[in-house]
C-alpha positions in Angstrom: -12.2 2.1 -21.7 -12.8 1.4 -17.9 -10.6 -0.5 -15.9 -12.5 -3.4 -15.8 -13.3 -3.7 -19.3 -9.6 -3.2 -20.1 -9.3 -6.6 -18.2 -12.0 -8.4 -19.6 -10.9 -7.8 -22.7 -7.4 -9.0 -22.3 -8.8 -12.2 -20.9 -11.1 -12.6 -23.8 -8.3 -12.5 -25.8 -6.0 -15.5 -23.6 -8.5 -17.8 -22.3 -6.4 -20.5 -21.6 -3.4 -18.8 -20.2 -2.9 -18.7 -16.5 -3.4 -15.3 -14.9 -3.2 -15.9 -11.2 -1.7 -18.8 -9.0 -2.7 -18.7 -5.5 -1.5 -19.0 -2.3 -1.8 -22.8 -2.2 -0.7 -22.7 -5.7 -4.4 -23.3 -7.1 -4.1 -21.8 -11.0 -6.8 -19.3 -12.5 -7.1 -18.9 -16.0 -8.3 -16.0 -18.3 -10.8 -17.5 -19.3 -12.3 -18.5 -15.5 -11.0 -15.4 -14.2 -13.3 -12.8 -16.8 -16.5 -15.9 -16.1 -16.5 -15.2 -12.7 -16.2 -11.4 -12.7 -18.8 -11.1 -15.2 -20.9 -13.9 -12.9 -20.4 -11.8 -9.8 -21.8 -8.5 -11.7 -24.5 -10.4 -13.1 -25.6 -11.9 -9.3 -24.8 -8.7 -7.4 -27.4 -6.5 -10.5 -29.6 -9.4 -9.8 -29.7 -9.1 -5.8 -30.3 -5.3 -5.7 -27.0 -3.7 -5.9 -27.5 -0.3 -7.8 -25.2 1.7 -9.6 -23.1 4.3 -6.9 -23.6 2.1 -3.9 -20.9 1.2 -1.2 -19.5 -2.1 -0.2 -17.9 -2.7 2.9 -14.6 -4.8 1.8 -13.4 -7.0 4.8 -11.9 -9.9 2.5 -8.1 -10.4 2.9 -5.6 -10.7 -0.1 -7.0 -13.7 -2.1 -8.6 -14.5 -5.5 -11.5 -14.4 -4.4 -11.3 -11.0 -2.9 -9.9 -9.7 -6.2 -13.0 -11.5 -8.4 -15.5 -10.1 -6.0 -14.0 -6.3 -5.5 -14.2 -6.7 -10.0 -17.3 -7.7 -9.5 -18.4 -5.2 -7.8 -17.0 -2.3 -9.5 -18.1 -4.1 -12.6 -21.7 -3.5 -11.1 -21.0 -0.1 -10.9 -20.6 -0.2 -7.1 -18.0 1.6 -4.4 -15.2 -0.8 -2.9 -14.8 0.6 0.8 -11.9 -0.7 2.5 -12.5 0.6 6.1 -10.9 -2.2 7.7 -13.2 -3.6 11.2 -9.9 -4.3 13.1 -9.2 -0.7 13.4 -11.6 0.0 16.8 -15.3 0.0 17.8 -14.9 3.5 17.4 -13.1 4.4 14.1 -15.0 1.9 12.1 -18.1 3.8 13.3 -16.5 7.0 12.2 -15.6 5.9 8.9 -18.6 4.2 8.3 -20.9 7.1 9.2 -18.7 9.1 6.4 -18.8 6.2 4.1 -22.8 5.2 4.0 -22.1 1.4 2.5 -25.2 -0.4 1.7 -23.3 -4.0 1.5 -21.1 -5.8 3.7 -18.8 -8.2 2.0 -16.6 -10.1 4.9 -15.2 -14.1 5.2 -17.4 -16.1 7.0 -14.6 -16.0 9.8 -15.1 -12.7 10.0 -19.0 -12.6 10.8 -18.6 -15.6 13.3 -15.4 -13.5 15.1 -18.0 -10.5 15.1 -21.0 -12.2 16.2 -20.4 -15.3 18.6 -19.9 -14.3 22.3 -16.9 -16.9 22.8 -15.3 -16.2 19.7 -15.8 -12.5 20.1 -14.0 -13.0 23.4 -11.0 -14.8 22.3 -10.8 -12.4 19.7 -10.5 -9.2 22.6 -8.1 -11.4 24.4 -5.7 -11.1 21.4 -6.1 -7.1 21.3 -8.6 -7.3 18.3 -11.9 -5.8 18.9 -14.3 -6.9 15.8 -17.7 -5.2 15.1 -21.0 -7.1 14.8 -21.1 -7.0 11.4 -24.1 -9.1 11.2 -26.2 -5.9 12.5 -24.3 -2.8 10.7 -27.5 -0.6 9.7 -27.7 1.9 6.6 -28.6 5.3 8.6 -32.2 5.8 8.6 -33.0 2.6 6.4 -32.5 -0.4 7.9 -29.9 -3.4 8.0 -27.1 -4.0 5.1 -27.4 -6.3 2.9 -24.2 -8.5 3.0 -22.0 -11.0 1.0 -20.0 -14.0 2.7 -17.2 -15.6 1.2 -16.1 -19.2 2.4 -18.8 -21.5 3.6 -21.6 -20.5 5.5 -20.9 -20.4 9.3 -22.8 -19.6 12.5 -23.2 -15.9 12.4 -23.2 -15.2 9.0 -26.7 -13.1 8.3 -29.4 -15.9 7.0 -30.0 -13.7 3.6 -26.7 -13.2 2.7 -25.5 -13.7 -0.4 -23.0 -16.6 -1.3 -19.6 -15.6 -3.5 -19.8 -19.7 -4.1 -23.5 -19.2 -5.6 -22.2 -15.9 -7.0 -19.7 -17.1 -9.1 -21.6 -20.2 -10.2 -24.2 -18.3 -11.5 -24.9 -17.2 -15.1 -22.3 -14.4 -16.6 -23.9 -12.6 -19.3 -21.7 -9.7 -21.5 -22.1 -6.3 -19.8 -24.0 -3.8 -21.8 -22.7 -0.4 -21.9 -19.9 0.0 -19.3 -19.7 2.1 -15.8 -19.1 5.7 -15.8 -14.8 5.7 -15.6 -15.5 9.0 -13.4 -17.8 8.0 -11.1 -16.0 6.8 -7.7 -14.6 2.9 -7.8 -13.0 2.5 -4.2 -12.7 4.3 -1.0 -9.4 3.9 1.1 -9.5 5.4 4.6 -5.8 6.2 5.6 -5.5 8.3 8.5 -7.8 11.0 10.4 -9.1 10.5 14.3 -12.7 9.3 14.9 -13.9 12.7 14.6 -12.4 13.4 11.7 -11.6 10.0 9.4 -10.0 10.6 6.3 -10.7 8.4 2.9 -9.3 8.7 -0.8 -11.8 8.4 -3.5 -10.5 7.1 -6.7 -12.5 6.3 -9.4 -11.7 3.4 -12.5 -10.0 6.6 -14.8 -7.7 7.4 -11.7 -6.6 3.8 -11.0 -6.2 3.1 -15.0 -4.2 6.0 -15.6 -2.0 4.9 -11.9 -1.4 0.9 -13.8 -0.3 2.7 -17.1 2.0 4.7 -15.1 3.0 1.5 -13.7 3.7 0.0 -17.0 5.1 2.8 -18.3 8.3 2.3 -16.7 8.0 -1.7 -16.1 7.9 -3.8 -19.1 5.0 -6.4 -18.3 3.6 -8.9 -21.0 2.5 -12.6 -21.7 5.1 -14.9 -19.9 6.0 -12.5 -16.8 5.2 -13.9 -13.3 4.9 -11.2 -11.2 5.1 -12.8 -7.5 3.1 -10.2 -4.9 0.2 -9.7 -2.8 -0.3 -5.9 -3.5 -3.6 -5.2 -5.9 -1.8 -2.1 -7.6 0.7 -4.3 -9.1 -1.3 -7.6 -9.8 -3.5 -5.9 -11.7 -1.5 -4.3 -14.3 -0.1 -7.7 -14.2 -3.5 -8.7 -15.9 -4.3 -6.1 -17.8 -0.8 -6.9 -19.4 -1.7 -10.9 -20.0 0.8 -11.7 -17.6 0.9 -14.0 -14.4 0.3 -13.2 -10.8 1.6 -15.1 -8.5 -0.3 -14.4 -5.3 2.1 -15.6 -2.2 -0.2 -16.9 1.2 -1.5 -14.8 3.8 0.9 -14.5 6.6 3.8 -16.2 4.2 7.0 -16.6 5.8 10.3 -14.9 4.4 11.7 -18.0 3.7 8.7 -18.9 2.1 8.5 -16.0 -0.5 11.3 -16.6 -1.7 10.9 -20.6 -2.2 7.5 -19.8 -4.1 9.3 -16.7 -6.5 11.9 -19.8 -7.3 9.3 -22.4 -7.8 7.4 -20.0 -10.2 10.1 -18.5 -11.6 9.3 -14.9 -10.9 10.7 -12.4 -13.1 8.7 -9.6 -10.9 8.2 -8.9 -7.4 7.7 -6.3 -5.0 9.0 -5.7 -1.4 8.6 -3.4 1.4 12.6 -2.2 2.0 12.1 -4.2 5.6 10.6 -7.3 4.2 12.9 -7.8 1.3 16.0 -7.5 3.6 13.9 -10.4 6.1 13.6 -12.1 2.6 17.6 -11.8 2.2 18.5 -12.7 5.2 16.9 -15.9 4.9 18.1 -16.7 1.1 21.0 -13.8 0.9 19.6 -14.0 -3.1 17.0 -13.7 -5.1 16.0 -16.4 -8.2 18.1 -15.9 -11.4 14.8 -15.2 -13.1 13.8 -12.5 -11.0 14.1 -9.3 -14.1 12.8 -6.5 -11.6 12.4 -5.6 -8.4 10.2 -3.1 -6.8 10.4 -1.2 -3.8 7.7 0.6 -1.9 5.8 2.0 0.2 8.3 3.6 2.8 12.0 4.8 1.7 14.2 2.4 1.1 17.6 3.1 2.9 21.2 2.5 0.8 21.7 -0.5 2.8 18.6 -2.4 1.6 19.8 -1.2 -2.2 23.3 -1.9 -1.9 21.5 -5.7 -0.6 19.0 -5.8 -3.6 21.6 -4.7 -6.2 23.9 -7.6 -4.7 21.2 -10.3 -4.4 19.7 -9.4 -7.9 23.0 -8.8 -10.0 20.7 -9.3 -13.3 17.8 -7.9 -12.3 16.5 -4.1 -12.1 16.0 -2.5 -8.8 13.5 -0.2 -8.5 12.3 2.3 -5.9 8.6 3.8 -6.3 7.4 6.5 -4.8 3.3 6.5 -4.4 0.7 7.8 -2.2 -2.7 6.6 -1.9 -4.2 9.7 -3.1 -1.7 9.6 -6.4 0.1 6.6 -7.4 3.0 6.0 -8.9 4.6 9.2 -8.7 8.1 8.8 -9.2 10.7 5.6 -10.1 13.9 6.0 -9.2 17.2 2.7 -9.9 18.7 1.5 -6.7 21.9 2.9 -8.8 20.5 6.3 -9.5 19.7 6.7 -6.0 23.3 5.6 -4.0 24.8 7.9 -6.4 22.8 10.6 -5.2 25.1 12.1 -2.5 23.9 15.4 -1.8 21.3 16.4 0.8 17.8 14.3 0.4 16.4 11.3 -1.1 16.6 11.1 -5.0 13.3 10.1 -6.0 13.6 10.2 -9.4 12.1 12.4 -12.2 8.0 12.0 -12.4 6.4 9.6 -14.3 4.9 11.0 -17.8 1.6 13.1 -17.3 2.1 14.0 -13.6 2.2 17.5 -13.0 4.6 18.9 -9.7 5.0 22.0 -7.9 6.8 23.0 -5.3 5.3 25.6 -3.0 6.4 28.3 -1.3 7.5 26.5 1.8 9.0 23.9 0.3 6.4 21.4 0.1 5.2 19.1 -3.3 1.8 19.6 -4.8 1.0 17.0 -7.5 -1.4 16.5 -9.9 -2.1 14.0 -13.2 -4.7 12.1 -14.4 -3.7 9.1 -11.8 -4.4 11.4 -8.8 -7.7 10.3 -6.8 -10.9 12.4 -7.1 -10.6 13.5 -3.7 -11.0 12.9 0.0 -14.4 11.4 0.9 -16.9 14.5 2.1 -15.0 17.3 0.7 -14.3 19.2 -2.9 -12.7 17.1 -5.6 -9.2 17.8 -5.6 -7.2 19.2 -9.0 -3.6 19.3 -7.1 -2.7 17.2 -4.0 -0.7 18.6 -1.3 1.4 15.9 -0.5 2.9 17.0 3.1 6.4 16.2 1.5 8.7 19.2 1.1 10.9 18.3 -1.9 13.1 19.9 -4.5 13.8 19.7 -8.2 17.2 18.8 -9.2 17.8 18.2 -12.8 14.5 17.6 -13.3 14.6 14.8 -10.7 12.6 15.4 -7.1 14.5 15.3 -4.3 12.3 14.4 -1.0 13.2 16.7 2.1 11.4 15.4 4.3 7.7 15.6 5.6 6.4 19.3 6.9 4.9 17.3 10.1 8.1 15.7 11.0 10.1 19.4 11.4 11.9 19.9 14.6 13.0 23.1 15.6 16.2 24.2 17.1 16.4 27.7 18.2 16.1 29.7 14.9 16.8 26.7 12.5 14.4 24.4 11.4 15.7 20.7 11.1 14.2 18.0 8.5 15.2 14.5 9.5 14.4 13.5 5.9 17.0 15.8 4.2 19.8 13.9 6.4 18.6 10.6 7.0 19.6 9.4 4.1 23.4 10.4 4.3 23.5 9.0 7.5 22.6 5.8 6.5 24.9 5.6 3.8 27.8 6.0 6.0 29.7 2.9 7.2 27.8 -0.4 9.1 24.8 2.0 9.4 22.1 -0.1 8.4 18.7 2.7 9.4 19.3 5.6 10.5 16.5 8.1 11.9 16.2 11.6 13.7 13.5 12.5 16.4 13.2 15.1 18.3 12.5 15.1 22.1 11.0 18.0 24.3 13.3 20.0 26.1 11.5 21.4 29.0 14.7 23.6 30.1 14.6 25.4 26.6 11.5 24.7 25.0 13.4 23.6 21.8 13.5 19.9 21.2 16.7 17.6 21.4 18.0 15.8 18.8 18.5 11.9 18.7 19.8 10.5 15.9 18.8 6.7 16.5 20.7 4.2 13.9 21.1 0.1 14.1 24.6 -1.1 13.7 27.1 -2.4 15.9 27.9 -0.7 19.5 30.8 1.5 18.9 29.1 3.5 16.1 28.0 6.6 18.0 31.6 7.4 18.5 32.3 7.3 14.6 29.5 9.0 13.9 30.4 11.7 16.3 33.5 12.1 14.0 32.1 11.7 10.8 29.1 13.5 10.9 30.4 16.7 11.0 31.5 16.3 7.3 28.2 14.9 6.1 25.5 17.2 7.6 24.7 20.6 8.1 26.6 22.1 11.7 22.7 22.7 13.2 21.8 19.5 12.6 23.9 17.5 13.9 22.3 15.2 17.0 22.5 16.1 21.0 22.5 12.1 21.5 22.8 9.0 19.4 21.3 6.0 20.7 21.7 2.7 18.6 19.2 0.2 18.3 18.6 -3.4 17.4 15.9 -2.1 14.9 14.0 0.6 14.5 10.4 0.1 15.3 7.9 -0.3 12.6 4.3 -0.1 12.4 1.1 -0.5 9.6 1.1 -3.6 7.0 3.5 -1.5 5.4 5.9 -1.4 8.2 6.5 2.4 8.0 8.5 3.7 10.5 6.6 4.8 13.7 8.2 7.9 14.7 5.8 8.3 18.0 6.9 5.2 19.3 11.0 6.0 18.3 10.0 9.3 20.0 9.6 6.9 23.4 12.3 4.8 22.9 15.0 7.6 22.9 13.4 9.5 25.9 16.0 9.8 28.4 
């Protein structure tokens, strides 16, 4: 079964259980949930969307977005999240690769695009929108478009309404969608010459939720309190709740909501849960699990989690947009990993790992993507992570772009960043190199945030956690390391400048 009939069918079968609360704490049920997906389908078929073609996704975290982004991969179309606020000139790029033939966006989002004083304001505040009243299909004409809040000076006079969309009629689907053909395109990374997209298609995302639920129990009477689509929906496809928390939500605020609706899920990104904790130093008593993603999660933030959660499971996942999950690892299986590298954990069931030659991961399994948008279809992903297998478990080394070199040794901050950081009132610790233009090799910061007299501890102490040809020219200590993305990875480039002498 696709995707989206595994979810339809689970809400046929609880119609009048709640499956998502939102922001403002407005409730959806089953029931509503499955009418409106099958309503946007039915309306989208109706106004001339075919089977195979692309919509241009620029609808933030919401119910809405998730019923029409259904609804459109119900209709057998292509999600394309190529986000407008990245540049004039990326969003060309990646829509040149991408070819949508709709535009879905908030109504904000067309007036912010299309009115001259609201386009203004809008560059004063750094953020440079495209018109994306007049994006054109290459060699066809203009989009056709979707608008979702009420109509507002800008938005294209023939757009479709989601209001009138979901009010319309929902008939049953007939056969279903191909669960090979592509579902959603994520662009990721890549230069305006050469954007860079993951294709995933409903098979690849079914098989990543089942993963999911593999190793996280999820069923009728969870709340699972987050704002990231790859756990809400095999929230749904379990019958369970999703508790959606508000865009831009406050710390303080995340955790008031996963207490008011008793949460027995959630996820974090490591920086945001320890925001969350130093706000509410713990989490709700009903919180069962807790997830942790999409950048490593250092032994401080675990040591936090495990103390803020005593009942609850922590978990650490390890994903990448091309094949997700990969790997869940325990907070405690992972602080009493002391030897070189980050324990990952041993892969989840059906996902196939190699390591290469040099080191570096290749993966495979029925939950990796069907490729990268304009090339081959992919049958094993090389992950740019060079990793080991100990026990069974993977071990991450560190990323093959992130190498410094040191006369005839190579260095991989990854191997040691985590034993640095477990050491004493280290909170983060990272290594960057800097260009040495005496030697040609780089110099070695080791940047950490803790209190001021660490770098003379360290200095004694590292000798007995690291290899000899690793250890740092200079440690610098920082009030936090700097952070960048809606993930809030660290941004290496920009540590790169801090450090510079």
């Amino acid at each position: 079964m696709t995707l989206v009939r595994r979810l339809l069918d689970q809400a046929a079968r609880t119609p009048g259980a709640v499956a998502l609360v939102a922001g403002d704490g407005a409730e959806l049920t089953y029931g509503e949930l499955r009418r409106q997906v099958l309503a946007v389908r039915h309306g989208l078929l109706s106004g001339g969307l075919a089977v195979g073609d692309g919509v241009l996704f620029s609808v933030r975290p919401s119910p809405e977005s998730l019923v029409l982004a259904l609804g459109v991969v119900a209709a057998g179309g292509v999600v394309v999240f190529a986000d407008p606020g990245a540049g004039p000139e990326m969003f060309t790029a990646r829509l040149r690769l991408a070819r949508p033939r709709w535009s879905a966006a908030e109504s904000i989002l067309y007036a912010g695009s299309r009115l001259r004083p609201v386009r203004a304001y809008a560059r004063r505040r750094g953020l440079l929108l495209p018109n994306l009243a007049d994006l054109q299909i290459p060699g066809e004409g203009p989009m056709r478009h979707i608008h979702v809040g009420r109509r507002l000076p800008g938005v294209p006079r023939h757009a479709l309404s989601f209001t009138r969309l979901i009010g319309g009629d929902a008939p049953e689907p007939g056969d279903d969608t191909d669960p090979d053909a592509p579902a959603a395109v994520i662009f990721t990374s890549g230069t305006t010459a050469n954007p860079r997209a993951v294709v995933h298609t409903q098979a690849s995302l079914a098989a990543a939720l089942d993963l999911f639920r593999s190793r996280l129990p999820l069923g009728p009477g969870d709340v699972v309190h987050t704002d990231q689509l790859m756990l809400g929906l095999p929230t749904l496809i379990a019958g369970a709740r999703w508790s959606m928390p508000p865009l831009f939500c406050s710390p303080a605020d995340f955790a008031r909501l996963m207490r008011e609706r008793r949460a027995t899920h959630t996820f974090c990104v490591p920086v945001h849960l320890a925001e969350i904790l130093d706000e509410c130093g713990e989490l709700p008593p009903s919180v069962r699990y807790v997830l942790l993603g999409a950048a490593p999660a250092p032994p401080a933030i675990l040591r936090r989690a495990v103390d803020a959660a005593p009942s609850a499971e922590v978990l650490s996942v390890y994903a990448m947009t091309e094949i997700l999950p990969v790997a869940i690892a325990s907070a405690e299986e992972k602080l009493a990993h002391t030897a070189p590298g980050d324990l990952l954990g041993a892969p989840l069931p059906g996902v196939g790992t190699r390591i290469a030659d040099d080191g570096e991961l290749l993966l495979s399994g029925p939950n990796l993507c069907r490729g990268h948008l304009g090339a081959d279809p992919l049958t094993e992903l090389p992950t740019g992570d060079l990793a080991r297998l100990d026990d069974g478990r993977l071990v991450l080394v560190g990323r093959k772009k992130d190498m410094l070199i040191r006369g005839k040794f190579n260095l991989y901050p990854g191997l040691y960043e985590p034993s640095i950081a477990a050491l004493p009132d280290v909170s983060e610790a990272a290594i960057v190199g800097v260009p040495d233009p005496r030697t040609g090799d780089e110099e070695v910061v080791l940047a950490v945030v803790g209190p001021g007299d660490l770098p003379a501890r360290l200095r004694r102490a590292l000798p007995d956690v690291i290899d000899h040809d690793a250890l740092p020219d200079r440690i610098v200590v920082l009030d936090e390391l700097p952070r960048s993305g809606r993930t809030r990875k660290l941004d290496r480039d920009r540590l790169r400048e801090l450090v510079m002498p």
